[in-house]
N, CA, C and O atoms as a GROMACS GRO file, in nm:
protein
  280
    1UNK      N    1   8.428   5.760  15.619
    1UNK     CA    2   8.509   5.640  15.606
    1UNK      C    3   8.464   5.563  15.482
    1UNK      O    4   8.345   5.533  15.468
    2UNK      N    5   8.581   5.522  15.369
    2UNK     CA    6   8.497   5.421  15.289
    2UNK      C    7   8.606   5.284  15.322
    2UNK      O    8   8.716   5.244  15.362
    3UNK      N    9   8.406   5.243  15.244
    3UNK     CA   10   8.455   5.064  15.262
    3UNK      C   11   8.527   5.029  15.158
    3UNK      O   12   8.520   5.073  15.043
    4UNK      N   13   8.609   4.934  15.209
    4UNK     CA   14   8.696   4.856  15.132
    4UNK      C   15   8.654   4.771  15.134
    4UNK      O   16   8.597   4.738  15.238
    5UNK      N   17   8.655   4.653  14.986
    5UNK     CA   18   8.665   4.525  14.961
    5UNK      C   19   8.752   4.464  14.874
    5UNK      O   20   8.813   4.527  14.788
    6UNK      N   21   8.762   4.331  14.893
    6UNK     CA   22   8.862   4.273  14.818
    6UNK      C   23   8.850   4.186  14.694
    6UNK      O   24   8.779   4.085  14.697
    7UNK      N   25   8.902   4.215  14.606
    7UNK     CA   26   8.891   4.125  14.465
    7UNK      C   27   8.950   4.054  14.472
    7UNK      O   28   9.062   4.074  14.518
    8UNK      N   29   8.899   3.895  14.421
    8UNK     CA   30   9.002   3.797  14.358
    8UNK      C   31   8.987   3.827  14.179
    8UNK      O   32   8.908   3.902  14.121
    9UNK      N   33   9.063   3.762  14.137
    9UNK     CA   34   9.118   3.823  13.992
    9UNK      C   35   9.201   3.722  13.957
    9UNK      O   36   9.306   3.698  14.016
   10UNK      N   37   9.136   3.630  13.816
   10UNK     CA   38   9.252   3.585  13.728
   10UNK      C   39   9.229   3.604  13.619
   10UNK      O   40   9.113   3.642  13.605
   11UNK      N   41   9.308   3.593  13.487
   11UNK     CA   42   9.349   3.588  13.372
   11UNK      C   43   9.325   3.401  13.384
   11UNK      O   44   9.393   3.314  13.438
   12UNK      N   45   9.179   3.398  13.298
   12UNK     CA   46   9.159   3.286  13.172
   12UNK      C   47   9.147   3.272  13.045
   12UNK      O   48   9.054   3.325  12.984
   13UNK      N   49   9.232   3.206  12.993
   13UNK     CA   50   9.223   3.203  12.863
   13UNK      C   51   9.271   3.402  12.812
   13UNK      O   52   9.349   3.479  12.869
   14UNK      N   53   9.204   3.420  12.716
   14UNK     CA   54   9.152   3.552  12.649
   14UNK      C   55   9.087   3.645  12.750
   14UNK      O   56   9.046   3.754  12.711
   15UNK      N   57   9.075   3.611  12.870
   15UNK     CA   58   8.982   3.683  12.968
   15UNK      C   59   9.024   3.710  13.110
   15UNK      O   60   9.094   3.619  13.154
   16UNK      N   61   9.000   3.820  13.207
   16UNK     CA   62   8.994   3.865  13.307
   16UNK      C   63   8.867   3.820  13.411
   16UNK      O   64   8.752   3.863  13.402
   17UNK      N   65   8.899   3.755  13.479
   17UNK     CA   66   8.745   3.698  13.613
   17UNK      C   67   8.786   3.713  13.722
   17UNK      O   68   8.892   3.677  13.772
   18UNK      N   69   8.636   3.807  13.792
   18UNK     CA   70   8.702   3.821  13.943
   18UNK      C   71   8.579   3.820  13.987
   18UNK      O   72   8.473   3.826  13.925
   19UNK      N   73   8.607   3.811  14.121
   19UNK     CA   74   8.479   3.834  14.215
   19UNK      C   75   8.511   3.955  14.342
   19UNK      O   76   8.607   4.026  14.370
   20UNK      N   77   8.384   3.935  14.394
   20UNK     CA   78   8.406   4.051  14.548
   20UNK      C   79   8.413   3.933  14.668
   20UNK      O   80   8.311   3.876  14.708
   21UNK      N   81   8.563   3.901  14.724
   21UNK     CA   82   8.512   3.842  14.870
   21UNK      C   83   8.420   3.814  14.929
   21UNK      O   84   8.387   3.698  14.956
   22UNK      N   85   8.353   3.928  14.964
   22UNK     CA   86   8.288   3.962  15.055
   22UNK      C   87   8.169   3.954  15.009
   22UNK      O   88   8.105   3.931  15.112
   23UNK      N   89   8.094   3.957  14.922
   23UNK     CA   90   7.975   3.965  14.882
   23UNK      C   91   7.921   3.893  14.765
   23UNK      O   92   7.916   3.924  14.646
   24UNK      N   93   7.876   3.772  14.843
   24UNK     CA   94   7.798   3.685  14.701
   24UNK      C   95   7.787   3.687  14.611
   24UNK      O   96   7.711   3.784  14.619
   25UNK      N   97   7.792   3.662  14.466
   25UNK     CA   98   7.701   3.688  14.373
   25UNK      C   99   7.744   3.842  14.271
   25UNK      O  100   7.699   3.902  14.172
   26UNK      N  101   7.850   3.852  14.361
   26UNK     CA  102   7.964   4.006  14.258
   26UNK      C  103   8.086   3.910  14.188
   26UNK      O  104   8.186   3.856  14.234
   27UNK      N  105   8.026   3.915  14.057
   27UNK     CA  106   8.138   3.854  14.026
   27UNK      C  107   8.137   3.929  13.848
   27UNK      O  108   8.028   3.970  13.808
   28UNK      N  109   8.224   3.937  13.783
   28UNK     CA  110   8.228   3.996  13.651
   28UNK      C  111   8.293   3.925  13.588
   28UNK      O  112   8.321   3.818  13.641
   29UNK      N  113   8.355   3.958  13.427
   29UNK     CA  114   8.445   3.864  13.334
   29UNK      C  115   8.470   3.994  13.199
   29UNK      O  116   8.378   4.006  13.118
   30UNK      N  117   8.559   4.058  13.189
   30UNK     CA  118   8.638   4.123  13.080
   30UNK      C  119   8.749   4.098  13.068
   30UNK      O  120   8.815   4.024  13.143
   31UNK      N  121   8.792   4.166  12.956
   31UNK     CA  122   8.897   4.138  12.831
   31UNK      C  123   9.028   4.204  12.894
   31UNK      O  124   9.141   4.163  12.866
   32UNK      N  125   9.001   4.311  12.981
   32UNK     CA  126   9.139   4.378  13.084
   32UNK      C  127   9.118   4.378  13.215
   32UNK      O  128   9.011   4.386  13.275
   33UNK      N  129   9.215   4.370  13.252
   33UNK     CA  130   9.229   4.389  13.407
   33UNK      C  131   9.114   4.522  13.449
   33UNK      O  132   9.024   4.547  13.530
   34UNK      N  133   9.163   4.566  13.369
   34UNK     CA  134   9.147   4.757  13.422
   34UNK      C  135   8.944   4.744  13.419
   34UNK      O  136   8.868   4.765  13.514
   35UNK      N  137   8.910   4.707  13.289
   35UNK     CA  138   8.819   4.709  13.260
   35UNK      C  139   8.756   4.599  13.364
   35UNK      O  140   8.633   4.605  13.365
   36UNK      N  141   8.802   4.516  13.437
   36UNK     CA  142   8.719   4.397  13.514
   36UNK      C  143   8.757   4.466  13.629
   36UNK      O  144   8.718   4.384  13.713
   37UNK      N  145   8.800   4.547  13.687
   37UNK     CA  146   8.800   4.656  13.812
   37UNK      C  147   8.716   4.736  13.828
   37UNK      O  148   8.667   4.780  13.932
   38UNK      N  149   8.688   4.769  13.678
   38UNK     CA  150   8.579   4.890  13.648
   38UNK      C  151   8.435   4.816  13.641
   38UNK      O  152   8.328   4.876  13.651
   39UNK      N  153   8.451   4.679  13.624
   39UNK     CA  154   8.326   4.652  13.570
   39UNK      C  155   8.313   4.584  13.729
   39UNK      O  156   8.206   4.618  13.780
   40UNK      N  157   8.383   4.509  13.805
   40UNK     CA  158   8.344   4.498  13.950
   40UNK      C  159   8.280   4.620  14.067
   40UNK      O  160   8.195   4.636  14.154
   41UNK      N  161   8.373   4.676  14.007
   41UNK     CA  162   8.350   4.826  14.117
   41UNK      C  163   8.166   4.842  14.090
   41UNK      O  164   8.090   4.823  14.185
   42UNK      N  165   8.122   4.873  13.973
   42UNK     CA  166   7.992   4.889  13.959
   42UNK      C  167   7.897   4.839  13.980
   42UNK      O  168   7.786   4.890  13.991
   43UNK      N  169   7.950   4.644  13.995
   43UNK     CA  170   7.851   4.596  13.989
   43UNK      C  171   7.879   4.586  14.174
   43UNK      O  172   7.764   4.589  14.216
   44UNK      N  173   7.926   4.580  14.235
   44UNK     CA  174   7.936   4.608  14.358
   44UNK      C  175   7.876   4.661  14.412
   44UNK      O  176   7.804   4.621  14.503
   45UNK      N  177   7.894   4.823  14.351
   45UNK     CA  178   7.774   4.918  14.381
   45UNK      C  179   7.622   4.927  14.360
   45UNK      O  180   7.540   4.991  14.427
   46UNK      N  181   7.601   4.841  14.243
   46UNK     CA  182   7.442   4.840  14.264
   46UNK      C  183   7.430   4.679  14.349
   46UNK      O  184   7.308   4.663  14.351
   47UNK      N  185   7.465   4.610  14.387
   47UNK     CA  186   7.450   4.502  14.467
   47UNK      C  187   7.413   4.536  14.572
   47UNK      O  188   7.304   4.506  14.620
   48UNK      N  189   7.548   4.646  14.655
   48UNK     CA  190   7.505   4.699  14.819
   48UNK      C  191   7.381   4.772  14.784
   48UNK      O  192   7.305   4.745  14.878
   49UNK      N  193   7.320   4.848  14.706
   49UNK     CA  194   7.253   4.943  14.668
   49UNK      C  195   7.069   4.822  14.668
   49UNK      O  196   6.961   4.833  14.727
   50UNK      N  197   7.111   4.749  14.596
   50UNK     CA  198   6.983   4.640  14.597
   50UNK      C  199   6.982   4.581  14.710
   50UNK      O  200   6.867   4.568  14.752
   51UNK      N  201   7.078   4.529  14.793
   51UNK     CA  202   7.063   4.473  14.926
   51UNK      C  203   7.033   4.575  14.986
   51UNK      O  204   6.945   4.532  15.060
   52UNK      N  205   7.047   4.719  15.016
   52UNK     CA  206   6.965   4.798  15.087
   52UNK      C  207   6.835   4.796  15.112
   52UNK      O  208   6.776   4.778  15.218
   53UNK      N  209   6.784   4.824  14.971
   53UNK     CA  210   6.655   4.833  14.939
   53UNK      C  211   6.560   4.729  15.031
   53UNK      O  212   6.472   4.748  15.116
   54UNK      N  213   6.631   4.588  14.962
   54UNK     CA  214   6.586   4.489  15.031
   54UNK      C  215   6.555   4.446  15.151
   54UNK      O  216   6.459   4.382  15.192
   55UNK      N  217   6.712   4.520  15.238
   55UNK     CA  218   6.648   4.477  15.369
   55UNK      C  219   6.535   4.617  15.401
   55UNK      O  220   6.423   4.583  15.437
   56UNK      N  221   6.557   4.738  15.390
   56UNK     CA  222   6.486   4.811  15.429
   56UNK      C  223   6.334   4.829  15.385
   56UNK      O  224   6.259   4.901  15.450
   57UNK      N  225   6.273   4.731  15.223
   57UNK     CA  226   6.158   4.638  15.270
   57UNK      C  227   6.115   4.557  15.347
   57UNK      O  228   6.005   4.577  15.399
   58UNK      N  229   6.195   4.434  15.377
   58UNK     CA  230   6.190   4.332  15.465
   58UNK      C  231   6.158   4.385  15.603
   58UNK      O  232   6.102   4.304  15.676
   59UNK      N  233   6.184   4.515  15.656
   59UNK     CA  234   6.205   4.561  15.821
   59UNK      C  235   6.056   4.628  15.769
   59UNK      O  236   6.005   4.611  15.879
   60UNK      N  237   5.969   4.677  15.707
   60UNK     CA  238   5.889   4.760  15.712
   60UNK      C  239   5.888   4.878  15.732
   60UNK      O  240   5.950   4.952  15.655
   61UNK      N  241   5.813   4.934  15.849
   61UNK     CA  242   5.788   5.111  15.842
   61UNK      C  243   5.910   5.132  15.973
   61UNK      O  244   6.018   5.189  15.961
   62UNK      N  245   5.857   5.071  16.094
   62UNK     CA  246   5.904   5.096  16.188
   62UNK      C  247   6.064   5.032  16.231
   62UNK      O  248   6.076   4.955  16.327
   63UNK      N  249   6.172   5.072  16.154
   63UNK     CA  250   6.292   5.028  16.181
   63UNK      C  251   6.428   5.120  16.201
   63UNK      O  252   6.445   5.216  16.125
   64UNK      N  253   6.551   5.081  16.334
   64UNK     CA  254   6.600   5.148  16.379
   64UNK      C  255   6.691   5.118  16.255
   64UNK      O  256   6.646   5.049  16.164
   65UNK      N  257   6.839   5.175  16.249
   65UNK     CA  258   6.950   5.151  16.185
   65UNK      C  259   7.106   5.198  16.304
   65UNK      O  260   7.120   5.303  16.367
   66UNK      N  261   7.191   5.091  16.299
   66UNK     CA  262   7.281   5.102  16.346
   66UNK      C  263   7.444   5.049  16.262
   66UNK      O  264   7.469   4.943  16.206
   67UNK      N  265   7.531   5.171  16.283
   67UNK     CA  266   7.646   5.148  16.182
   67UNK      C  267   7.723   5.024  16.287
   67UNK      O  268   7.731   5.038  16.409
   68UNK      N  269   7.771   4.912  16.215
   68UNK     CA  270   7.869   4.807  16.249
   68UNK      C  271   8.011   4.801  16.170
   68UNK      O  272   8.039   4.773  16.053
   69UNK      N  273   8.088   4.838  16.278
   69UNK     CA  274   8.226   4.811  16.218
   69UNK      C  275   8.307   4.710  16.284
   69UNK      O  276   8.280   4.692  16.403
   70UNK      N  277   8.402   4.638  16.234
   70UNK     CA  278   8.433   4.520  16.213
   70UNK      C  279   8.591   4.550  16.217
   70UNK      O  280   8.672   4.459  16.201
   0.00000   0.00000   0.00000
């Protein structure tokens, strides 16, 4: 199953700005649409990718994992 998330997206000025709904702190700014899709998508991916990490320091050695769907 993949996850879906949702972009907001406007055209300012000379520029393309969007963010991820869902997740804090994902937010990008290019010159095309296309290119601020491309440049969200990635930074998305290393975000969930660093919040992994993170929590799975934070829990230490001994921790279960369970999938939550919504």
């Amino acid at each position: 199953m993949e996850n879906q998330y949702k972009a907001i997206m406007k055209k300012d000025g000379d520029w393309w700005v969007g963010w991820i709904e869902e997740v804090p702190g994902v937010n990008c700014q290019e010159k095309t649409r296309e290119k601020l899709i491309e440049t969200l998508r990635i930074t998305l991916k290393e975000a969930l990718s660093m919040n992994r990490r993170d929590a799975i320091s934070a829990a230490g050695d001994d921790y279960q994992e369970e999938k939550i769907a919504l």
